[in-house]
C-alpha positions in Angstrom: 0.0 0.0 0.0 1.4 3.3 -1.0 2.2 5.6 1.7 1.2 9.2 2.1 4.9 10.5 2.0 5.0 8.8 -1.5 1.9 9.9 -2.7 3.1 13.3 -1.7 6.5 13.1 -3.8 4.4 11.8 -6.5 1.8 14.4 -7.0 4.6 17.1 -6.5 6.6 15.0 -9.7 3.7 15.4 -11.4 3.1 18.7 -11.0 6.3 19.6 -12.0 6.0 17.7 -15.2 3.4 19.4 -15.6 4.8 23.0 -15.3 7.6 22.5 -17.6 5.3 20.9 -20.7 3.2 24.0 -20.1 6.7 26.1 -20.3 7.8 24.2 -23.4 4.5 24.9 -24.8 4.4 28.8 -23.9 8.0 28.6 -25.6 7.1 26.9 -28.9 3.8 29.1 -29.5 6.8 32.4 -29.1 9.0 31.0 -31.1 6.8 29.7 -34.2 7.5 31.5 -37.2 4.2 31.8 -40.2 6.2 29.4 -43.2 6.9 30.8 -45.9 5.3 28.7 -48.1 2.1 27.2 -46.8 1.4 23.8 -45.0 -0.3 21.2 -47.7 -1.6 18.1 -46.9 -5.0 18.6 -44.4 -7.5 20.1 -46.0 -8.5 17.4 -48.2 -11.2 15.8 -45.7 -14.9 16.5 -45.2 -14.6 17.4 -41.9 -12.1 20.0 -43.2 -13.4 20.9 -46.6 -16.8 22.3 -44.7 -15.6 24.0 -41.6 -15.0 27.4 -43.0 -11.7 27.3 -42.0 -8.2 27.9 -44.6 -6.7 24.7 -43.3 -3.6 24.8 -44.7 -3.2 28.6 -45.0 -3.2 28.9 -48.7 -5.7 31.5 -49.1 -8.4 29.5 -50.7 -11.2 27.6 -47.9 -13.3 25.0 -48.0 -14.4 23.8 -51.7 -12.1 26.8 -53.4 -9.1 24.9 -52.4 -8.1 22.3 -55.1 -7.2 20.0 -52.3 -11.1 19.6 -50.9 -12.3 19.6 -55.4 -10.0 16.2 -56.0 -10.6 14.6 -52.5 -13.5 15.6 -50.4 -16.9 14.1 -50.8 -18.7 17.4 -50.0 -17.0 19.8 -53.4 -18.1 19.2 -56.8 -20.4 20.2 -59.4 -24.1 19.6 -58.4 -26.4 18.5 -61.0 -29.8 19.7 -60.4 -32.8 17.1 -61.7 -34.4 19.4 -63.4 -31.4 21.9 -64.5 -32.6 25.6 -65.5 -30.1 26.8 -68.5 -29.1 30.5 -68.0 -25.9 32.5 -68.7 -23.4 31.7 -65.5 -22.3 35.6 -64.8 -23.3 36.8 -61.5 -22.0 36.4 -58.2 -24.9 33.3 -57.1 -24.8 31.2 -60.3 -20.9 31.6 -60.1 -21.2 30.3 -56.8 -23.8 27.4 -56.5 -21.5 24.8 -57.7 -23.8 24.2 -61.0 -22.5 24.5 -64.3 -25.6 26.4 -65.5 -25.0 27.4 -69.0 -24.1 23.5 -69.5 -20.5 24.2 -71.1 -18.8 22.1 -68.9 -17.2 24.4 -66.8 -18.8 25.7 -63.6 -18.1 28.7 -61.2 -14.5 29.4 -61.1 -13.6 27.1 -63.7 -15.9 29.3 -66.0 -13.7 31.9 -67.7 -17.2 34.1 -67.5 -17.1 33.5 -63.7 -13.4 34.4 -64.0 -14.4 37.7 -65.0 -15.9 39.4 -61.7 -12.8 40.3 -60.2 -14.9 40.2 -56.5 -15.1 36.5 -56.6 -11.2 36.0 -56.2 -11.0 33.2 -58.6 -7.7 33.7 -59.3 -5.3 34.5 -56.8 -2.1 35.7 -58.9 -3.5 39.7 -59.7 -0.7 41.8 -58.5 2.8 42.6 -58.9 3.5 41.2 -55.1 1.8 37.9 -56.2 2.9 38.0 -60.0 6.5 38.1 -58.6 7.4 36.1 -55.8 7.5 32.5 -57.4 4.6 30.7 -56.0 1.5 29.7 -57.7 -0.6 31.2 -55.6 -3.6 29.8 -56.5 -2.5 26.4 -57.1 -3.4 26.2 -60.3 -1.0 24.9 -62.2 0.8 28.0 -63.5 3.4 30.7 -61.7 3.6 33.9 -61.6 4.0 35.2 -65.3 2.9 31.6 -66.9 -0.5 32.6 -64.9 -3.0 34.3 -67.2 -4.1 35.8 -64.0 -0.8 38.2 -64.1 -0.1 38.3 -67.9 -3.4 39.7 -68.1 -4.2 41.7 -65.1 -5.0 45.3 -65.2 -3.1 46.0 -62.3 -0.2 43.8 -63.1 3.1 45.4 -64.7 5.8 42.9 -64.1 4.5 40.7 -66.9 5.0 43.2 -69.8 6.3 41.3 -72.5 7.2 42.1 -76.4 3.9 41.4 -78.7 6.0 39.2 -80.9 5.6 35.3 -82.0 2.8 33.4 -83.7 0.9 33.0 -80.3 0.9 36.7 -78.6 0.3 37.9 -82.2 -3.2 35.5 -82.5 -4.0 35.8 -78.9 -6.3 38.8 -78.5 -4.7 40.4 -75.8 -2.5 43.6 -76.0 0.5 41.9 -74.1 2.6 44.8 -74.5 -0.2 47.1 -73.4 0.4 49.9 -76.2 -2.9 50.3 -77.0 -2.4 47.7 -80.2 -3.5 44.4 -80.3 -2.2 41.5 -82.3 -2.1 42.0 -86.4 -2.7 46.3 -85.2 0.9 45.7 -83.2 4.2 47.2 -85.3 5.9 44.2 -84.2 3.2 41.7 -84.9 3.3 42.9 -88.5 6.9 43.1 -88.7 7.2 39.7 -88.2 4.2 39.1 -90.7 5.4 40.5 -93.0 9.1 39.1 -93.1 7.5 35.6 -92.4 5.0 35.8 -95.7 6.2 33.3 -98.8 3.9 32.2 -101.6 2.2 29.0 -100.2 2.9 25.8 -102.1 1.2 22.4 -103.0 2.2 19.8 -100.1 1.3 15.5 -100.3 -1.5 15.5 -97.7 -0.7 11.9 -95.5 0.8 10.9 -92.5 4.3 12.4 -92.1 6.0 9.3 -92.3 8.5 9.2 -95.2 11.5 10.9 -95.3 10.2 13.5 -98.6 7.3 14.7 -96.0 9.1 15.1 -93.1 11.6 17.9 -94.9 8.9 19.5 -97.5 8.2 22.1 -95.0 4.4 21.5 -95.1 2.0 20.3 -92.2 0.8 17.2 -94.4 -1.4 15.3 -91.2 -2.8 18.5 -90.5 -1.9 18.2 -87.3 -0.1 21.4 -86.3 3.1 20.0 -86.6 5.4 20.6 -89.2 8.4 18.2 -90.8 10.5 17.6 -87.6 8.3 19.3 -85.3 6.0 16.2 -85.9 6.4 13.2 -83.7 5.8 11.4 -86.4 8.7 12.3 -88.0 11.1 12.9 -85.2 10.0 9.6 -83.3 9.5 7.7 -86.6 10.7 4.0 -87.1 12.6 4.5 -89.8 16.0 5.5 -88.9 16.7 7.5 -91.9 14.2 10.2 -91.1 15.4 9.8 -87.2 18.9 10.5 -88.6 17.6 13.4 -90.7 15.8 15.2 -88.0 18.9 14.6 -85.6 20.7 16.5 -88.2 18.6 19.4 -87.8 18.3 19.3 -83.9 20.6 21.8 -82.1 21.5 19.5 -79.7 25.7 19.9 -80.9 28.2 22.7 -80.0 28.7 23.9 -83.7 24.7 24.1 -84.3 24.6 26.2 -80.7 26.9 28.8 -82.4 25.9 28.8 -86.5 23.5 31.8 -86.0 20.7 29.4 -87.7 17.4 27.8 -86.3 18.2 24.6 -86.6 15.1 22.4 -85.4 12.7 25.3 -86.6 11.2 26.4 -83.3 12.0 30.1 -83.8 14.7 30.3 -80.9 18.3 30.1 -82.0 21.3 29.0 -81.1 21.8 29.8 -77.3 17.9 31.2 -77.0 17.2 27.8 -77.4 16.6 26.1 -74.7 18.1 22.4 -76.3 21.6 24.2 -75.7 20.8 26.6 -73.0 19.9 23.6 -70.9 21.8 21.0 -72.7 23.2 18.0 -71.2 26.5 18.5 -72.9 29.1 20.9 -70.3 30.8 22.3 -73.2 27.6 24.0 -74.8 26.0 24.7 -71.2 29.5 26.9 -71.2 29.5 28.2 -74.3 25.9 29.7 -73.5 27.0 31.3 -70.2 29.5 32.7 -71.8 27.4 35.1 -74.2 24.7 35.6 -71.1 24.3 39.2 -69.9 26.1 38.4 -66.5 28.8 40.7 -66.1 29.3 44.4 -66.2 30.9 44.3 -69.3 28.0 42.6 -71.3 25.3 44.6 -69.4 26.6 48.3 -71.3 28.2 47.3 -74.7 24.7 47.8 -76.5 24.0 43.8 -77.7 21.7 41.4 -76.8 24.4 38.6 -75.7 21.6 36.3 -74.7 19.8 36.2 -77.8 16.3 36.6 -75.7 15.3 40.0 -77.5 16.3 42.0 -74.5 19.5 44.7 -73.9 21.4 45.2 -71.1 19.8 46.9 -68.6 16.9 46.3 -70.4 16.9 42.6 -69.4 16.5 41.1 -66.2 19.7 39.2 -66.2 21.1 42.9 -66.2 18.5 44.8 -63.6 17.7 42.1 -61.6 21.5 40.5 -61.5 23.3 39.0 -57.6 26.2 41.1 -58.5 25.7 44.5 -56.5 28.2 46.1 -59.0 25.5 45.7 -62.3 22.5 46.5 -60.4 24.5 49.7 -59.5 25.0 50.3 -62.9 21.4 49.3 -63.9 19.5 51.6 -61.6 22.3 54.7 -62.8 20.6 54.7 -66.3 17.1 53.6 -65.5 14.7 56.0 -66.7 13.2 57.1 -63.4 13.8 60.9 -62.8 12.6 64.3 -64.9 15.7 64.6 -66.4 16.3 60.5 -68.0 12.8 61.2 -68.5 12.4 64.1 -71.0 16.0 63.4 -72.8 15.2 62.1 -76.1 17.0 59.3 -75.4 16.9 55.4 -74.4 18.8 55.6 -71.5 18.2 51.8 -70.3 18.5 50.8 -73.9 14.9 48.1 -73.4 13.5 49.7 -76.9 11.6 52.6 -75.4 12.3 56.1 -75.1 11.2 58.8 -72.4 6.9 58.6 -72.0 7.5 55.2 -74.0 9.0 53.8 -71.4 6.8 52.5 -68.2 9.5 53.8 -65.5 8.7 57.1 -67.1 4.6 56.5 -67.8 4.2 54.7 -64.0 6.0 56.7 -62.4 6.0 57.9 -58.9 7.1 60.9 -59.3 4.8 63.6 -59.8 7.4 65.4 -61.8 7.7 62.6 -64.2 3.8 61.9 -64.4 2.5 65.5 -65.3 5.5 65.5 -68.0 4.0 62.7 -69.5 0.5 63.0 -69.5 -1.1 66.3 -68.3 -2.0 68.5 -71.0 -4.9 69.1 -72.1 -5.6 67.0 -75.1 -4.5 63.8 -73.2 -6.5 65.2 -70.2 -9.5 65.1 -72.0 -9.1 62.5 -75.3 -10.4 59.6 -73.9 -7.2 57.3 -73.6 -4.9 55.6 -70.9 -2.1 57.6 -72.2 0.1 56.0 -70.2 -1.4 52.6 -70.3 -1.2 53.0 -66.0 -5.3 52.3 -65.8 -6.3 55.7 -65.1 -8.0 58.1 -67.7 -8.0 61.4 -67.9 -8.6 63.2 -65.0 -8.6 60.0 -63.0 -4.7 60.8 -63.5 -3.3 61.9 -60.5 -0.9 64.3 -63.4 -4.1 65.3 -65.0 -5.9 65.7 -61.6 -2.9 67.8 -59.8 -2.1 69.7 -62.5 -0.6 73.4 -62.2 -2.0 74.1 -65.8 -4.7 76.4 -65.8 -6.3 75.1 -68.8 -5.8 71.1 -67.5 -7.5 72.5 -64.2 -10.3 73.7 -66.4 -10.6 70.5 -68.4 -10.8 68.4 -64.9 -13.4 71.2 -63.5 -15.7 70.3 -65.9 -15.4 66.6 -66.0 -15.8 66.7 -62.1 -20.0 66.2 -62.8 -19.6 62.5 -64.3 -17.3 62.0 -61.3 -19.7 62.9 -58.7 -21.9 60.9 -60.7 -20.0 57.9 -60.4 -19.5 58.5 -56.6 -23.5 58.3 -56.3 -23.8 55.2 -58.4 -21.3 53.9 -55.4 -23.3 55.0 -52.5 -27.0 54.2 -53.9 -26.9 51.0 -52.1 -28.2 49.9 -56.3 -26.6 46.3 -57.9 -25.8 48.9 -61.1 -24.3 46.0 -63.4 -25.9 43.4 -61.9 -23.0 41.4 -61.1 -24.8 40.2 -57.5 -22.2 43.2 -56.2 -23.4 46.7 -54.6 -21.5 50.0 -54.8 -17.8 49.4 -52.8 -18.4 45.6 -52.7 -17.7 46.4 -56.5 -14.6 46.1 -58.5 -15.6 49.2 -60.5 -16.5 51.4 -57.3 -13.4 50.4 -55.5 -10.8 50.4 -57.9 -11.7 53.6 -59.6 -9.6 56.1 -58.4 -12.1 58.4 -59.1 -14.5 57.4 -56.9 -13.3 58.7 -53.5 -16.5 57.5 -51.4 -14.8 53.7 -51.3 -11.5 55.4 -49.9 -11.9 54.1 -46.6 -13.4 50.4 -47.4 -10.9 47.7 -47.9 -10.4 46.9 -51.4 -11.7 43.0 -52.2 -9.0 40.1 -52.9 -6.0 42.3 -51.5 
């Protein structure tokens, strides 16, 4: 029988225990740091995918994380028995987990849904997320790769050259110049150097050695010679050898200036011998990238990849302090680099051409590119920044009597558009009223949303 002294010693041992697991524990809650990246793997149950609770601290809750769509029970599309077909493009039938046009897609996986910024279907919108090489919304696609950024309105790190067969047939104006596609300078450039007279080519499979070099698309497949499986991956090894002939997959065919395999990127912009298996070409590339201070002022594109020193991000976003020194010395970013005539980070554009001149945070540099009054009052994003006229903070602020003027008079559909934000009115019928709105909060014009907190940020 256990006596009292030892019953004493034992429920003071205990106690103790006791004291320093609670001290452990205060200690670990202190000295937890939020992961960088977020914890996957629970919130893929039904208990989980229905408490209203981000699980795994991705952002997305519930049924609008991917991980509750491929494994809970409870997320899906629902299929009513008697389904009502209407247009799926307001905030409840983008949200009632029915595909109601019958398309095949439903809520956020309908690109019409996609549209209302307010229901945060994507996740990859601004420069922070378009930037910091995660894939936010866990979709498949990062950053730049994410249509989400390419194409956001708000989104400037993604700017890229309107050239190519697909940005030149893909609708969007991915250089944001106000000129979309075959209306692009670039696009028609290319057009232009790229039209031949068509000829007469053996329709068939592409599976002899004439069709795979007649430089026609004879399956109709897409594919063109050695660009086809069929040819590349054939069984006869006189068309493999061919179209090994053609790959750049040696040293001499890195360096011959030509595009060898017919993908439109040569030699080192190729990514067969920027990422080849082979040491010596892997060196040969690095040597001609835009890596060192010398390469990032002498006026070429060593890289091949269409962009000049300081003008590519090898250059401006380089490890080596010395470059980025050099980079941010002939940016265009003050009054002066601004209003010079001249390319001073040598990326293509000049002056008000150049985004660090036309978004810039100086009020200098914005009224010198935008406020007078013809672009005060034409109509146009000038400056491609999302603002129009005297939404322009250069338009807006202006010391010019006459812009003043201009922005006086135009202050009437402003006040109007404050009211339509404060009328407690669905306007668009989008299922969203006044700041709740994309269009109320995100106009800078409308200063009644000020104070509300803009939605998805």
């Amino acid at each position: 029988m256990m006596s009292h002294v030892c019953k004493e010693h034992l429920s003071c041992s205990l106690s103790l225990i006791a004291l320093v697991m609670l001290s452990l524990s205060l200690l670990s809650c202190e000295s937890f740091k939020k992961p960088p990246l977020p914890v996957m793997g629970y919130e893929f149950d039904d208990t989980s995918c229905s408490d209203g609770i981000d699980n795994d601290n991705d952002g997305l809750i519930d049924c609008a994380d991917t991980g509750c769509l491929q494994k809970s029970t409870l997320c899906g599309v629902y299929v009513p028995l008697n389904p009502v077909y209407e247009e799926e493009n307001t905030f409840v039938l983008c949200t009632d987990g029915q595909d109601n046009d019958d398309d095949g897609n439903y809520d956020c996986g309908d690109r019409k849904c996609q549209k209302i910024a307010e229901l945060c279907c994507g996740r990859e919108f601004t420069n922070e997320t378009c930037s910091d090489g995660i894939d936010n919304d866990d979709n498949g696609f990062t950053d730049c790769e994410d249509f989400g950024c390419r194409r956001g309105i708000y989104v400037t790190v993604c700017l890229t050259r309107e050239t190519g067969e697909d940005l030149c047939s893909d609708g969007f104006d991915n250089d944001r110049d106000g000129k979309i596609d075959s209306e692009d300078e670039e696009c028609m450039l290319e057009s232009a150097a790229s039209e031949e007279p068509a000829t007469e080519v053996e329709q068939g499979e592409e599976n002899t050695l004439a069709r795979c070099q007649d430089g026609g698309d004879n399956d109709g497949n897409g594919y063109v010679d050695c660009g086809d499986f069929g040819c590349s991956r054939s069984d006869n090894p006189e068309i493999v050898s061919y179209c090994e002939s053609l790959s750049e997959s040696t040293l001499e065919q890195c360096q011959d200036g030509i595009d060898n395999d017919g993908n439109g990127y040569v030699d080192c912009g190729d990514f067969s011998c920027s990422r080849s298996d082979n040491q010596d070409i892997v060196s040969y590339c690095n040597s001609l990238g835009e890596n060192t201070l010398e390469q990032c002022q002498d006026g070429e594109d060593n890289d091949g990849n269409g962009f000049t020193d300081c003008g590519d991000y090898s250059c401006s976003q380089s490890d080596n302090l010395e470059i980025v020194a050099y980079c941010d010395s002939v940016l265009e970013v003050s009054l002066e680099k601004c209003s010079d005539g001249k390319d001073n980070d040598r990326n293509g554009f000049t002056d008000c051409d150049d985004y660090s001149c036309s978004r810039s945070d100086d009020p200098e540099v914005k009224a010198y590119c935008e406020a007078t009054v013809e672009s005060c009052s034409d109509g146009i994003d000038n400056d491609n920044d999302g603002e129009t006229d005297c939404e322009e903070y250069s338009c807006s602020r202006s010391s010019d009597e006459e812009v003043k003027k201009v922005c006086q008079e135009s202050a009437g559909s402003l006040s109007e558009a404050n009211a339509r934000c404060n009328d407690q009115v669905d306007n668009d019928g989008d299922g969203f009223t006044d700041c709740e709105d994309w269009d109320c909060s995100h106009n800078p014009g409308v200063t009644i949303c000020d104070d509300q907190p803009r939605v998805c940020e």
